[in-house]
GUMARGU-776346 format. One record per residue (C-alpha): x, y, z. Coordinates in nm, 3 decimals. Layout:
! residues N
[[X,Y,Z]];
...
END
This chain:
! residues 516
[[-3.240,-11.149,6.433]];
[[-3.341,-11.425,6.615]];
[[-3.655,-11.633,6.647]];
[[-3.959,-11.557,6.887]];
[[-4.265,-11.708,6.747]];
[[-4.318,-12.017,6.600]];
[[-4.609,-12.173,6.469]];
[[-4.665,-12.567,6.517]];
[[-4.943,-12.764,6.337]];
[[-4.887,-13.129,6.291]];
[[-5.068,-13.420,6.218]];
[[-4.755,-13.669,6.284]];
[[-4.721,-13.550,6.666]];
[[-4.403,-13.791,6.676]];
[[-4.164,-13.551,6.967]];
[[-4.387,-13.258,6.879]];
[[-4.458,-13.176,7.262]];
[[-4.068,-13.212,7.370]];
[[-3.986,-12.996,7.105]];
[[-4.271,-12.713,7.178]];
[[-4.134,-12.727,7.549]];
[[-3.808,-12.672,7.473]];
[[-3.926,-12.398,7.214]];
[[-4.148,-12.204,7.530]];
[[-3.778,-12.265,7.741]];
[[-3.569,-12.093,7.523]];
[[-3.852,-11.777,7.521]];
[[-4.001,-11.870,7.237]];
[[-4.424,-11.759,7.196]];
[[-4.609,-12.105,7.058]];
[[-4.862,-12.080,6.808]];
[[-5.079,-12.392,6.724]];
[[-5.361,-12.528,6.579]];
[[-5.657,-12.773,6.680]];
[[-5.558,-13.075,6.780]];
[[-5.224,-12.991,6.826]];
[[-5.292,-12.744,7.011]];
[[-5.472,-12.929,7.262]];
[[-5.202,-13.178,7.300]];
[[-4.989,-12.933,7.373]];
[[-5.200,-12.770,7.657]];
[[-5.289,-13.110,7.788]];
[[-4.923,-13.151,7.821]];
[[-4.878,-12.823,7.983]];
[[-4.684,-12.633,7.748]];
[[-4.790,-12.251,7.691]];
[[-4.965,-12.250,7.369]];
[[-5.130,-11.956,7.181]];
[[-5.427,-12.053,6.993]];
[[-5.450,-11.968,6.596]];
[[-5.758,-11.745,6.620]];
[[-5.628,-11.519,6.894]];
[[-5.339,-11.443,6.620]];
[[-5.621,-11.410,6.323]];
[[-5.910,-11.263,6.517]];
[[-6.138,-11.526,6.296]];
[[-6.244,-11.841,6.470]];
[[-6.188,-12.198,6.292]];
[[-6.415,-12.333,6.050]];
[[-6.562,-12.519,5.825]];
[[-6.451,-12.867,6.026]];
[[-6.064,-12.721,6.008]];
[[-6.039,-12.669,5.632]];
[[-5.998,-12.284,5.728]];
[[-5.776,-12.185,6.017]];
[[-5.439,-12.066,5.918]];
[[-5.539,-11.909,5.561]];
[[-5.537,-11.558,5.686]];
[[-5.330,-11.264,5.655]];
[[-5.240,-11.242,5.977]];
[[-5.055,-11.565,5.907]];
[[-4.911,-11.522,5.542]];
[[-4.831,-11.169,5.614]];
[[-4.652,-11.302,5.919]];
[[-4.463,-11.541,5.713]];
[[-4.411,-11.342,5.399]];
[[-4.258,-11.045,5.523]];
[[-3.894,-10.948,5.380]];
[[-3.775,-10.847,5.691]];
[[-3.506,-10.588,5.585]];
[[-3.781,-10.417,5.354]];
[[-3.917,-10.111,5.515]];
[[-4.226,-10.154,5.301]];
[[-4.287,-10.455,5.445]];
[[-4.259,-10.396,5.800]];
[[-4.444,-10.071,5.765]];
[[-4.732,-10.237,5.586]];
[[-4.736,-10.506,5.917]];
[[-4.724,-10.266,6.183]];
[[-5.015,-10.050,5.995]];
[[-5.227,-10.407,5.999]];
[[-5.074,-10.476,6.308]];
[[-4.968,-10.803,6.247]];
[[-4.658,-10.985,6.400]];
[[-4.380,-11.129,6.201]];
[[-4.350,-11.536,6.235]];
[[-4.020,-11.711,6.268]];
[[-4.057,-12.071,6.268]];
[[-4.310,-12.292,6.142]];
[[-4.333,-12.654,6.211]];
[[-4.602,-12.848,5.979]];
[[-4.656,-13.168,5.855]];
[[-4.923,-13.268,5.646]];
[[-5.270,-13.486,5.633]];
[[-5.186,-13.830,5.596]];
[[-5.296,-13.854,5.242]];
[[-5.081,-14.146,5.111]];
[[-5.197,-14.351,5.479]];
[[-5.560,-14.333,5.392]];
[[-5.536,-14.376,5.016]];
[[-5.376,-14.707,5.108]];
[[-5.687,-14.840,5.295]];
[[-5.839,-15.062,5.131]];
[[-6.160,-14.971,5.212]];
[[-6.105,-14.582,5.198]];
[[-6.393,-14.408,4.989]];
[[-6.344,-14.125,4.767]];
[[-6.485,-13.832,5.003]];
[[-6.219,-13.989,5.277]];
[[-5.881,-13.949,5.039]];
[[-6.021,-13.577,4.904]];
[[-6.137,-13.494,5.319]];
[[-5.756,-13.576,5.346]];
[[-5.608,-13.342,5.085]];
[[-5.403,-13.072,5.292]];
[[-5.465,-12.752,5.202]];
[[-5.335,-12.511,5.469]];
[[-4.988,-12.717,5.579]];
[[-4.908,-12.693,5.207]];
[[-4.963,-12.311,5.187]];
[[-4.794,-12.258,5.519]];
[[-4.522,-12.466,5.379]];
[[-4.474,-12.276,5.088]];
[[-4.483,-11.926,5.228]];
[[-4.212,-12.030,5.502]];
[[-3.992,-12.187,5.296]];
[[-4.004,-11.888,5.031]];
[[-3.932,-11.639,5.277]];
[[-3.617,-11.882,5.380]];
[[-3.408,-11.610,5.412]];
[[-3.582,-11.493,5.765]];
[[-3.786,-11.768,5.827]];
[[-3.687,-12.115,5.943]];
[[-3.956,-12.394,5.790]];
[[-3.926,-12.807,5.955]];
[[-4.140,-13.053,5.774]];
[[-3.948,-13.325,5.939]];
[[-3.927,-13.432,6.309]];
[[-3.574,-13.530,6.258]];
[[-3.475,-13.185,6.216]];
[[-3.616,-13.114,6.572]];
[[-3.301,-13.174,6.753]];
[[-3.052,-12.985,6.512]];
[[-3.297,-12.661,6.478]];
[[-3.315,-12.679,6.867]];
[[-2.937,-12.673,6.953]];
[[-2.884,-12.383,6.646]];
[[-3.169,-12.158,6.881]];
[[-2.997,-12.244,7.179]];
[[-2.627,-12.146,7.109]];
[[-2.714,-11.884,6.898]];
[[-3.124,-11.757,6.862]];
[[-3.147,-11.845,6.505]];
[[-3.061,-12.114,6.291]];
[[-2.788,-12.007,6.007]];
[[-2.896,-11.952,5.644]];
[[-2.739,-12.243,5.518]];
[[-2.964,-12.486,5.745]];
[[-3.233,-12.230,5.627]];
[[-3.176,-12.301,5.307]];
[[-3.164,-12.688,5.338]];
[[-3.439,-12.696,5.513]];
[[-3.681,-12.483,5.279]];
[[-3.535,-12.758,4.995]];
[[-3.644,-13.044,5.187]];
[[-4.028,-12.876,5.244]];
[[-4.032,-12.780,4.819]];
[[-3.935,-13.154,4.797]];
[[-4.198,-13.296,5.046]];
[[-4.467,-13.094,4.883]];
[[-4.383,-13.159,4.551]];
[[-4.410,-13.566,4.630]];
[[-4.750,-13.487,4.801]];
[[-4.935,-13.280,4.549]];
[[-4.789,-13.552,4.307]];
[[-4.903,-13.838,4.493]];
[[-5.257,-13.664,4.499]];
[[-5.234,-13.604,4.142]];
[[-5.175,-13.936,4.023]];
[[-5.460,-14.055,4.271]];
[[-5.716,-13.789,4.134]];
[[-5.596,-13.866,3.722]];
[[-5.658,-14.234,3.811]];
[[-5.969,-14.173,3.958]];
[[-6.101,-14.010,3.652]];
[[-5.904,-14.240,3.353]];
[[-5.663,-14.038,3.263]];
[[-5.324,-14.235,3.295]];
[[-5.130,-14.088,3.025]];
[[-5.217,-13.700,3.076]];
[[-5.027,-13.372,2.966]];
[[-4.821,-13.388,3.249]];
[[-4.662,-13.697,3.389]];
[[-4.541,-13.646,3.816]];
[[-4.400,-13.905,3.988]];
[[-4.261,-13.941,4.309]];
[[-4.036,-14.187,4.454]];
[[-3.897,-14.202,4.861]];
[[-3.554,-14.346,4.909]];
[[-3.519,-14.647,5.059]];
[[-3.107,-14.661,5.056]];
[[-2.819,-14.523,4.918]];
[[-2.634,-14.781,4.748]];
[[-2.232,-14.764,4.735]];
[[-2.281,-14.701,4.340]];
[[-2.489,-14.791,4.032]];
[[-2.368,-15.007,3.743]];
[[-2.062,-14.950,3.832]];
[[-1.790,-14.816,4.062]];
[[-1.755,-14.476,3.902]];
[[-2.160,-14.382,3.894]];
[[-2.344,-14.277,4.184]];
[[-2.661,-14.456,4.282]];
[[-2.981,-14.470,4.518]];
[[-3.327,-14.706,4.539]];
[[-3.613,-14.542,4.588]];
[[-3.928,-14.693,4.621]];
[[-4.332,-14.576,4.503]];
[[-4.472,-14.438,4.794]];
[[-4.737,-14.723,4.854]];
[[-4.523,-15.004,4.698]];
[[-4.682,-15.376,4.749]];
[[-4.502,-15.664,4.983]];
[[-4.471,-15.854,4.644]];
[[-4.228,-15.622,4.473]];
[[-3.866,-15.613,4.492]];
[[-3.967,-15.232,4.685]];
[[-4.129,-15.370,4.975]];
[[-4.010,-15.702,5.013]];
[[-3.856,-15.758,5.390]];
[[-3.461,-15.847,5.369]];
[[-3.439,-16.113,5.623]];
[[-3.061,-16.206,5.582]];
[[-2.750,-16.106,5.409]];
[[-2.541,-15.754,5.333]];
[[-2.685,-15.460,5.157]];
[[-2.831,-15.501,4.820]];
[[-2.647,-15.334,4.522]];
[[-2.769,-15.132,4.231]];
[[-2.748,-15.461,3.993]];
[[-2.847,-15.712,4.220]];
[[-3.221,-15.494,4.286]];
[[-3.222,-15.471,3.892]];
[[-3.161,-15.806,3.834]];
[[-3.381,-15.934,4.160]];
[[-3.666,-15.736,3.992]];
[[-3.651,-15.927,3.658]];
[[-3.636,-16.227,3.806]];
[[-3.976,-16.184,4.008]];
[[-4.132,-16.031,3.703]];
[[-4.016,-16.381,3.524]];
[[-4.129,-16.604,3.816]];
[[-4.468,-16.422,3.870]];
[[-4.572,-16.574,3.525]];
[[-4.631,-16.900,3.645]];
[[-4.911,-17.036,3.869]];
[[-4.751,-17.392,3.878]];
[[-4.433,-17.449,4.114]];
[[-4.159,-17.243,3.965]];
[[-3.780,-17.103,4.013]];
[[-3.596,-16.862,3.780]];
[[-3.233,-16.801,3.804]];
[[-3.095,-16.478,3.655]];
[[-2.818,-16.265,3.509]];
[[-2.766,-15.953,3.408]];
[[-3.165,-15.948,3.391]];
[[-3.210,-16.246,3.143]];
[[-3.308,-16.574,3.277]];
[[-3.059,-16.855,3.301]];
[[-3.295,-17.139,3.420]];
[[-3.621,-17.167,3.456]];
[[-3.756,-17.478,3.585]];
[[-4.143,-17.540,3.640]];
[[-4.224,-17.881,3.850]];
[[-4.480,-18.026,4.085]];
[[-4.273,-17.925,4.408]];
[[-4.012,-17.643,4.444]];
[[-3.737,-17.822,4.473]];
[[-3.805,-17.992,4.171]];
[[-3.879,-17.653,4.005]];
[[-3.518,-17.588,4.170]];
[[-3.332,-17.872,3.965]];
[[-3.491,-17.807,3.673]];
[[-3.344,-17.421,3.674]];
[[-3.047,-17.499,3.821]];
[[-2.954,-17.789,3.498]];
[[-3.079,-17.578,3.251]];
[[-2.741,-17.403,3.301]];
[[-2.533,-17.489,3.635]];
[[-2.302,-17.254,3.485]];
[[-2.403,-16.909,3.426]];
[[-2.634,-16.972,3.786]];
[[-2.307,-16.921,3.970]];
[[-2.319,-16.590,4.139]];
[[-2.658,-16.521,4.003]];
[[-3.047,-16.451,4.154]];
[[-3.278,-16.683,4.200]];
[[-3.651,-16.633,4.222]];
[[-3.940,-16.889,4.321]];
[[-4.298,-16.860,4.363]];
[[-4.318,-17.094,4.666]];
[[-4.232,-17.106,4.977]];
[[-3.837,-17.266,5.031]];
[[-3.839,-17.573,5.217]];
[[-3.544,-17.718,5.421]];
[[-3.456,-17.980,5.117]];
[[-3.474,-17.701,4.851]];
[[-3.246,-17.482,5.071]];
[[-3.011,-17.705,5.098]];
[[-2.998,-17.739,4.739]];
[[-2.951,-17.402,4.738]];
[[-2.664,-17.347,4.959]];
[[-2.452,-17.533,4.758]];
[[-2.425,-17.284,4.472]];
[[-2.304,-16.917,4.503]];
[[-2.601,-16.683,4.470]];
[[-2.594,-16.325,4.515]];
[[-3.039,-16.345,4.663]];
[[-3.282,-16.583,4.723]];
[[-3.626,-16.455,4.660]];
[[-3.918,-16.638,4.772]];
[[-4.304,-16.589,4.930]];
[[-4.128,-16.663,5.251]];
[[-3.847,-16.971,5.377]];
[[-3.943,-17.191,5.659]];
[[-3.792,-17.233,5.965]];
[[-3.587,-17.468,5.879]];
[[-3.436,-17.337,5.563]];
[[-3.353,-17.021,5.704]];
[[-3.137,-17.213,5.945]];
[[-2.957,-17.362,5.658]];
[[-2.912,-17.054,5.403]];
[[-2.865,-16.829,5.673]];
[[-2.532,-17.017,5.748]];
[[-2.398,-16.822,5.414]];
[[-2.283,-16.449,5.574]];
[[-2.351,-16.241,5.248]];
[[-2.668,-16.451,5.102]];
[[-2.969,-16.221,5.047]];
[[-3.249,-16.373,5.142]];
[[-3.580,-16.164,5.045]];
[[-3.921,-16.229,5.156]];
[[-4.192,-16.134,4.927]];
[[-4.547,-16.258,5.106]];
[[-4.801,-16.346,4.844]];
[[-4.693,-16.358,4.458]];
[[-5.002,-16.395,4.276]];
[[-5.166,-16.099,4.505]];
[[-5.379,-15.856,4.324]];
[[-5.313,-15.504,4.378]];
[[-5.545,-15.331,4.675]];
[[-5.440,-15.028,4.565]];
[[-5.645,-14.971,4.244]];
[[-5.326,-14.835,4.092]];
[[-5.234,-14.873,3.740]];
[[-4.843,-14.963,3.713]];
[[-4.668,-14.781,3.408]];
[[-4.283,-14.846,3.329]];
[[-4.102,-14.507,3.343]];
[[-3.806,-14.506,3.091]];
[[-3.532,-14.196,3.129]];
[[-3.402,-14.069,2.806]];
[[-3.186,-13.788,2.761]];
[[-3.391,-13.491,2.823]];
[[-3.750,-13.681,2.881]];
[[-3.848,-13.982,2.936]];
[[-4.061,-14.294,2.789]];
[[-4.417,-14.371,2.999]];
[[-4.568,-14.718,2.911]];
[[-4.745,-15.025,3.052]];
[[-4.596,-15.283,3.192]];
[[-4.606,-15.582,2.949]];
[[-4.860,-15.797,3.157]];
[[-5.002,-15.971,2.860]];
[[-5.107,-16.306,2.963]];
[[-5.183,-16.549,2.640]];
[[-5.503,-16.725,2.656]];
[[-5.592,-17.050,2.438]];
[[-5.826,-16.899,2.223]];
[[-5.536,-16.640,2.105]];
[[-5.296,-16.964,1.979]];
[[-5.360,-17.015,1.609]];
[[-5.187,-17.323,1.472]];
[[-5.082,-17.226,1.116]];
[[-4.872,-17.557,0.996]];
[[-4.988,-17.917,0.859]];
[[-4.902,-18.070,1.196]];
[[-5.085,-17.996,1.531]];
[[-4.879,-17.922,1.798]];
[[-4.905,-18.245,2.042]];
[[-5.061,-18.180,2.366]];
[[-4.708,-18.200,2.552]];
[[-4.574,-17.972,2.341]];
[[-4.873,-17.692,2.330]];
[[-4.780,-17.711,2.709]];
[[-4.420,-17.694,2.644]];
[[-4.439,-17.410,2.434]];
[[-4.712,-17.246,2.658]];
[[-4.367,-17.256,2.900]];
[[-4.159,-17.092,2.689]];
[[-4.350,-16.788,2.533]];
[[-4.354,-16.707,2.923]];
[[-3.993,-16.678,2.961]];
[[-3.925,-16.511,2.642]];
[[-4.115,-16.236,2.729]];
[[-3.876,-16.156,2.986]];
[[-3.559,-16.211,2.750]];
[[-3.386,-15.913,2.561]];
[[-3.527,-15.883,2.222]];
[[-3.385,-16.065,2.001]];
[[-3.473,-16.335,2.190]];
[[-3.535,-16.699,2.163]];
[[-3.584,-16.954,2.429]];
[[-3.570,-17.362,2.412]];
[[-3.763,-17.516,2.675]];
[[-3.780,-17.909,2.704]];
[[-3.947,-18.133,3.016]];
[[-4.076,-17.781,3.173]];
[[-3.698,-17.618,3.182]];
[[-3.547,-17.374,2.989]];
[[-3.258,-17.582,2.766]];
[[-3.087,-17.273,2.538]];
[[-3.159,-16.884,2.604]];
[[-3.042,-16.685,2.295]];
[[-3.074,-16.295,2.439]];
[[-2.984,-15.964,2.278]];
[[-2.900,-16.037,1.959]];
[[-2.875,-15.791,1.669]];
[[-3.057,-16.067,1.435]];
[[-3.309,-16.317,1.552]];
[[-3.070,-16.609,1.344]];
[[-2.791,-16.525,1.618]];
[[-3.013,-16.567,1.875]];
[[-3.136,-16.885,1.778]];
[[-2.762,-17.006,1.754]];
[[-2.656,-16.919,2.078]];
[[-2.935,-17.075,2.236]];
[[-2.935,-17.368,2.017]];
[[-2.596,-17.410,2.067]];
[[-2.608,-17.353,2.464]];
[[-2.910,-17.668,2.437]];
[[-2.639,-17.920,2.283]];
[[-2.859,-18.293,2.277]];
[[-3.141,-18.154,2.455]];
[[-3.218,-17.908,2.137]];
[[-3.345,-18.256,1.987]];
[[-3.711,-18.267,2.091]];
[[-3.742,-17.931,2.251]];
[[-3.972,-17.614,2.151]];
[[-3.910,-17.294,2.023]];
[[-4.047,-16.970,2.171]];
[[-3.915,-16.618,1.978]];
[[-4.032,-16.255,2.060]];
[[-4.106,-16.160,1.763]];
[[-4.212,-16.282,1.405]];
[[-3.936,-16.465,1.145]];
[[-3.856,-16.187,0.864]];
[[-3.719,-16.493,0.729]];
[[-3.701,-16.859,0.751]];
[[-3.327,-16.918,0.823]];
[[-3.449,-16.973,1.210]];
[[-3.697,-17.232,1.106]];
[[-3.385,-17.374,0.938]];
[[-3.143,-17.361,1.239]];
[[-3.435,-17.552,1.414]];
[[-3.516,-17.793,1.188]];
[[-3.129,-17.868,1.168]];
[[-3.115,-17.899,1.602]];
[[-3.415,-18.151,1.591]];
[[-3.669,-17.860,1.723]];
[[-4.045,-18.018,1.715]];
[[-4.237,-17.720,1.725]];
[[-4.249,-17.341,1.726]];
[[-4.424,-17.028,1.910]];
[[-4.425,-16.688,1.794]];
[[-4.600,-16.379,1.692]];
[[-4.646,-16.404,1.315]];
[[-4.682,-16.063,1.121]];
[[-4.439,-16.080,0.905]];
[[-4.496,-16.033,0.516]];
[[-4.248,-16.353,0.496]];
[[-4.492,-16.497,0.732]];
[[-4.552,-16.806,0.477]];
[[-4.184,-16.878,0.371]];
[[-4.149,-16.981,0.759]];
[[-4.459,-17.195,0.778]];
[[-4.386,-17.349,0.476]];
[[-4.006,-17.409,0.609]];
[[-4.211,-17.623,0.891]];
[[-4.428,-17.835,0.663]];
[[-4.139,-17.941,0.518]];
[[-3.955,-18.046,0.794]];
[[-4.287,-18.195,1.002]];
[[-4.238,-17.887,1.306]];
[[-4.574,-17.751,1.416]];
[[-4.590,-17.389,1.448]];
[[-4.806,-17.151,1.675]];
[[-4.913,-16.842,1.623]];
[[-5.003,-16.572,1.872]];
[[-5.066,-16.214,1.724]];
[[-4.821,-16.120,2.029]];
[[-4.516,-15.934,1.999]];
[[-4.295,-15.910,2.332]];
[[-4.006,-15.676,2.228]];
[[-3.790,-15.616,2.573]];
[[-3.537,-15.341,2.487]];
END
């Protein structure tokens, strides 16, 4: 067996025409389609057009061209079944060996933000797909590239031996049942968000790799990012590494909480991280200020860690910066001069991000995607922004102005904490982060305890409601002045009335922010 006709109908034409010309050279018949078809005859390659194989001319603008027997039949054949071949030669039509496709650019023009509906369905392949499918089935005889950088490795198979071997058969039909799997799920998502429904029967997501990453977690586990297919600059996915050696499966984890942390605040802010909880969070009226603030929150557990800010670095914040070991710098963008001066440390990850508070262009909704053993968890991101007119103050005491503000700071980073969580925040820093707890009480030690002094006089965000009011208690005891947190419990009123007692003002938000 070897292969004598191949059919070629791309719309990336990236090598296309070498590829064709080597094809003819080797004594191989071209068949092609429309436009590349014409590039292929303006290039002066022998080409034989699609309706001199199917007798029917093109129509409807392109949508039907290669939906024909002549085609499928061509492609579907089992070559070593005599019913087969006898049913061809009775229709006379000619077996096909080779078929090189790639597909409308559905995900390019879906990412336009100006494309109208009738332009992403006008771009919805229909034929490549088929084609695809009916190659790659009949993998056994028929040899399917969806790729142009498996021109060069099909070409030299042909020319040493006339045919490519089953195995590259074989990989190759994989790779088209994986590239048309991402498609029709890219154009399903589209279509189910055009019409509402973001939760449907079926949930298909597709992801394309960005890197393979030496290993996950750990050293024994094998690992890979991928990214969404029309991820944002402002996401850990598409953010531009502009210095530094290859990320690692924890630091992207623990770069992405980070940002999601740091995007919270509109004011001048940095968040340091580990292990995805925040170490220091500092808000302040420059970055560099915002810097100090996160970095004495905890100059300890920074060391090694990620840190995130929401404006650009300047020269006198990065050299603030290089004096700590940190694993990535994330930031809009550095200037000049501060790339000079963090770029001086070989291994420092420096990530640029473009605009932070950027509104998607995408019309996309964003839903978390949990793996469980044998399914998976599908919810919303927890984007909940708290608004004035949510706060209800339920003590005797109103919160002073200072501290509504203060505790406005810290119901933003305890969102981002594992639950249980509670956060101290004092002077627009985080002072004690209490994360992960199996009681809310132990969190509120540790991060009591981590706040020494500055506990007297600071705030008190926690993720969820008191089922009790030993953490009012622990507060009280650490010279706390007021309190944020959801409320809901039935023991709602032993905690307020824990507060009256000892003068703390306490906030209520209806809000829960559970972060398993």
């Amino acid at each position: 067996m070897s292969i004598q006709k191949a059919l070629i109908s791309v719309s990336d034409k990236t090598g296309v025409v070498e590829f064709a010309r080597n094809l003819v050279s080797l004594g191989v018949e071209v068949i092609s389609t429309g436009g590349t078809a014409k590039l292929l005859q303006e290039a002066g390659v022998q080409v034989t057009g699609i309706s001199d194989v199917t007798g029917f001319p093109e129509i409807l603008d392109g949508r039907v061209k290669t939906l024909h027997p002549n085609i499928h039949g061509g492609l579907l054949a089992v070559r070593d079944d005599e019913a087969h071949m006898k049913a061809l030669a009775e229709q006379k039509i000619e077996t096909i060996d080779l078929v090189v496709v790639n597909l409308y650019p559905f995900k390019e023009t879906i990412a336009k933000s100006d494309v109208t509906y009738e332009d992403a369905i006008e771009n919805i392949d229909i034929g490549g797909p088929t084609m695809l499918r009916s190659a790659a089935k009949n993998h056994a005889f028929v040899t399917v590239v969806v790729d142009a950088g498996d021109y060069d490795a099909v070409l030299a198979e042909v020319r040493d031996n006339g045919d490519t071997t089953l195995e590259t058969r074989r990989r190759l039909a994989a790779k088209v049942f994986r590239h048309t799997a991402a498609y029709d799920a890219l154009i399903s998502r589209w279509m189910s968000e055009q019409v509402g429904e973001l939760l449907p029967e079926s949930y298909t997501v597709t992801y394309e790799k960005a890197q393979d990453l030496r290993y996950g977690e750990n050293p024994h586990q094998r690992a890979a990012f991928y990214r969404e297919p029309l991820a944002p600059a402002y996401t850990i996915a598409g953010a531009e590494q502009l210095h530094g050696k290859e990320l690692s499966y924890n630091n992207i984890n623990d770069a992405d909480a980070a940002l999601a942390i740091v995007r919270e605040f509109v004011e001048p802010a940095v968040v340091a991280v580990k292990h995805t909880n925040p170490c220091g969070v500092g808000v302040g009226e420059t970055i560099e200020q915002a810097y100090r603030k996160a970095y004495a929150a905890d100059p300890v557990s920074i060391f090694g860690g990620i840190v995130a800010a929401n404006r650009v670095i300047d020269e006198a914040t990065a050299l603030l910066l290089k004096e700590v070991f940190l694993e990535i710098i994330i930031a809009p963008d550095f200037t000049q001069e501060a790339l000079a001066v963090l770029q001086e440390k070989k291994n420092l990850r420096l990530l640029r991000l473009g605009n932070l508070q950027a509104a998607e262009t995408t019309g996309r909704t964003a839903f978390r995607v949990a793996p469980v053993l044998g399914g998976a968890l599908v919810q919303d991101y927890d984007t909940k922004q708290l608004s004035d007119e949510e706060l209800t103050v339920v003590t005797e005491r109103q919160p002073t102005a200072e501290e509504l503000a203060q505790l406005k700071v810290a119901w933003k980073v305890v969102k981002h904490v594992k639950s249980n969580a509670i956060v101290l925040v004092k002077e627009d820093m985080t002072v004690g982060v209490g994360a992960g707890q199996m009681n809310r009480v132990g969190a509120a030690k540790i991060a009591i305890e981590q706040a020494g002094e500055n506990a007297k006089g600071a705030v008190l965000s926690s993720d969820a409601f008191f089922p009790m009011p030993d953490t009012v208690e622990e507060a009280a005891k650490a010279g706390v002045t007021a309190i944020i947190q959801p409320g809901g419990s039935v023991r709602d009123q032993d905690s307020i009335d824990a507060c009256n007692r000892y003068g703390i003002a306490m906030v209520v938000t209806g809000v829960r922010h559970f972060k398993h």
